[in-house]
C-alpha positions as a printed Julia matrix, in Angstrom:
173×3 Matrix{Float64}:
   0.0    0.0    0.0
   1.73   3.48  -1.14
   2.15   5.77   1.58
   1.64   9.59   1.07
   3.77  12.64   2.03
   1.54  15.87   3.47
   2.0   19.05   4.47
   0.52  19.59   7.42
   0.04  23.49   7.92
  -1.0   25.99  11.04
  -4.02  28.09   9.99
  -4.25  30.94  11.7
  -0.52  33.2   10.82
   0.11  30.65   8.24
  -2.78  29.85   5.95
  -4.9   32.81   6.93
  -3.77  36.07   9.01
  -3.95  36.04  12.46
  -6.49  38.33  13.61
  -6.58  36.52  17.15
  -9.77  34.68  18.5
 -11.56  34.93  14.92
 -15.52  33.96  15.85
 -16.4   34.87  12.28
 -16.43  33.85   8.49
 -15.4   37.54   7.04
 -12.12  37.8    8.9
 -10.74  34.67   6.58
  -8.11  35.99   4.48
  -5.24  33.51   3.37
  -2.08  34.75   3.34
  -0.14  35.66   0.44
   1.18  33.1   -1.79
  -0.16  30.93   0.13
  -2.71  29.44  -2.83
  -0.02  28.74  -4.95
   2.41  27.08  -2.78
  -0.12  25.07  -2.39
  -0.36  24.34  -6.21
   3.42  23.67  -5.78
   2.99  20.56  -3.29
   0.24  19.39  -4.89
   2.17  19.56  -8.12
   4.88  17.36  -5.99
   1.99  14.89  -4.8
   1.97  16.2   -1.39
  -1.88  15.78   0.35
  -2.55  19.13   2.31
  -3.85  18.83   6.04
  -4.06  22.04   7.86
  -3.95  21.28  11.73
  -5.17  23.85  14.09
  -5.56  24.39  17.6
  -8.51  26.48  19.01
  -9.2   26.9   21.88
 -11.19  29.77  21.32
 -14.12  26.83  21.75
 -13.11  25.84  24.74
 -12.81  29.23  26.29
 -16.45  29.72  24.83
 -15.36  32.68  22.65
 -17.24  31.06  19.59
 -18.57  27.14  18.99
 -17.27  24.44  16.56
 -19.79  25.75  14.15
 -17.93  28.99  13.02
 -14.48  26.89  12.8
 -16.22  24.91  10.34
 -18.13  27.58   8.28
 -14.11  29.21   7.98
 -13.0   26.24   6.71
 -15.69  26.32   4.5
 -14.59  30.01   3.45
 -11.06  28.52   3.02
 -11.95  26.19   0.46
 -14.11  28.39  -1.25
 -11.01  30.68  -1.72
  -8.94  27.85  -2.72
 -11.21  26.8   -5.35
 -10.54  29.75  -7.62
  -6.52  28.43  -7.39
  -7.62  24.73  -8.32
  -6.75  23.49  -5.22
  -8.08  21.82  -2.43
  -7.33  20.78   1.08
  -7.66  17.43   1.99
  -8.33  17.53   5.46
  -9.05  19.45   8.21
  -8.09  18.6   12.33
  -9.48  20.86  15.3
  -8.67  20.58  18.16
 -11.27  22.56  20.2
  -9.79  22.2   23.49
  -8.25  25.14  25.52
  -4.88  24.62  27.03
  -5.96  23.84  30.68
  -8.05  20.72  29.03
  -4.7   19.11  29.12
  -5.89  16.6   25.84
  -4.05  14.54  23.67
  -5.15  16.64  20.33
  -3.59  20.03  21.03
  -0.28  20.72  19.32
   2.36  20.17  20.5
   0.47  16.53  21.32
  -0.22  14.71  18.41
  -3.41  12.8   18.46
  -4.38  14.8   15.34
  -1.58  13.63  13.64
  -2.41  10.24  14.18
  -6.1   10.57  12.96
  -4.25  12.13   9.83
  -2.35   9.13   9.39
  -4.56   6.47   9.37
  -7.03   8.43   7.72
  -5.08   9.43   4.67
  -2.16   6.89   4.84
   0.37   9.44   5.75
   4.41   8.73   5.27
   5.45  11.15   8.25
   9.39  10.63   7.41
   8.35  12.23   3.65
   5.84  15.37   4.99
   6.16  18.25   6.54
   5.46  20.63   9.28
   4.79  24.38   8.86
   3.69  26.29  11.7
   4.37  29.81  13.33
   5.17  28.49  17.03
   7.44  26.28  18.38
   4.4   23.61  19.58
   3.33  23.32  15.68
   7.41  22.43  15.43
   7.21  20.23  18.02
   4.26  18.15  17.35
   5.64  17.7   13.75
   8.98  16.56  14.98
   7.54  13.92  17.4
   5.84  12.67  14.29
   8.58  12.26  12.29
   8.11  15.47   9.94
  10.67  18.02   8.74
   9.63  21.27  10.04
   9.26  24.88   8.89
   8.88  27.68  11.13
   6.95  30.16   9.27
   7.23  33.69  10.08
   7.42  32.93  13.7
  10.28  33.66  16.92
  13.46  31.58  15.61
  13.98  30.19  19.14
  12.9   26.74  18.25
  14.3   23.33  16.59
  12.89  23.95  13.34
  14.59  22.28  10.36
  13.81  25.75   8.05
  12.87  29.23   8.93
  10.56  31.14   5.82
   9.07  34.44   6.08
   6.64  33.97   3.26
   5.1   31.51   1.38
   6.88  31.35  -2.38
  10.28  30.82   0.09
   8.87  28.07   1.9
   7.39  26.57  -1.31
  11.16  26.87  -2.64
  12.74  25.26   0.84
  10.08  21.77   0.37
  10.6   21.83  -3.61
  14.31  21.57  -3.3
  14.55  19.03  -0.34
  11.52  16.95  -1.37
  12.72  13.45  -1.76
């Protein structure tokens, strides 16, 4: 059975700006270049799995209902670009919850994996904080931080998305 390498990316300050606890659909805007990097991986076979923690939920700042209706909005901007995102993982949980899904745990991961046969040695990380680096690394992934403090074990550092979509182009193997 043939194994697949994925990018798992951090929404919010890496697929869409950060505009802090976001409890609405307008606010989605996906940051620049960030469409056609995605073109890039797909163009290298990568699946795409953004991975997001939000505890907005669990701090009751909005329900699981406007999470999905962004990700909604995010694929609905995608789809002019020709691209789409494979899968989406929530974890709605705030940080007190102590769970097993929020980054840098990786229960979220591990859904991913069995659910679209991932090859974590072959995918890769890209997050803005050192727990999206972390949970990455315990999986297995080469990691990118984007944009984000450099005091972290990242593999890469990228400001913007057409770098980072150079960075996994060249080292993709």
């Amino acid at each position: 059975m043939e194994m697949n390498k994925t990018i798992f990316i951090d929404r919010d300050g890496v697929a869409i700006e950060d505009k802090g606890y976001l409890d609405n659909v307008e606010g989605v805007e996906l940051m620049p270049g960030f469409a056609d990097a995605l073109k890039t991986f797909r163009e290298r076979g990568f699946k795409l799995v953004i991975i997001t923690n939000q505890s907005g939920i669990g701090r009751g700042k909005f329900n699981a209902e406007v999470v999905e209706q962004q990700h909604a909005r995010i694929t609905e901007l995608l789809k002019e670009f020709r691209v789409t995102i494979d899968l989406f993982k929530v974890c709605p949980h705030a940080p007190e919850d102590e769970c097993d899904c929020r980054k840098p745990n990786t229960l979220l991961f591990e859904e991913a994996g069995q659910e679209l046969l991932i090859d974590f040695e072959k995918s890769w990380m890209i997050g803005d904080k050192p727990s999206d680096i972390q949970a990455g690394k315990q999986m297995g992934c080469r990691s990118i931080l984007f944009n984000g403090e450099t005091h972290c074990d990242a593999d890469f550092f990228t400001e913007n998305w057409p770098d980072t979509a150079q960075v996994i182009s060249i080292l993709d193997r």
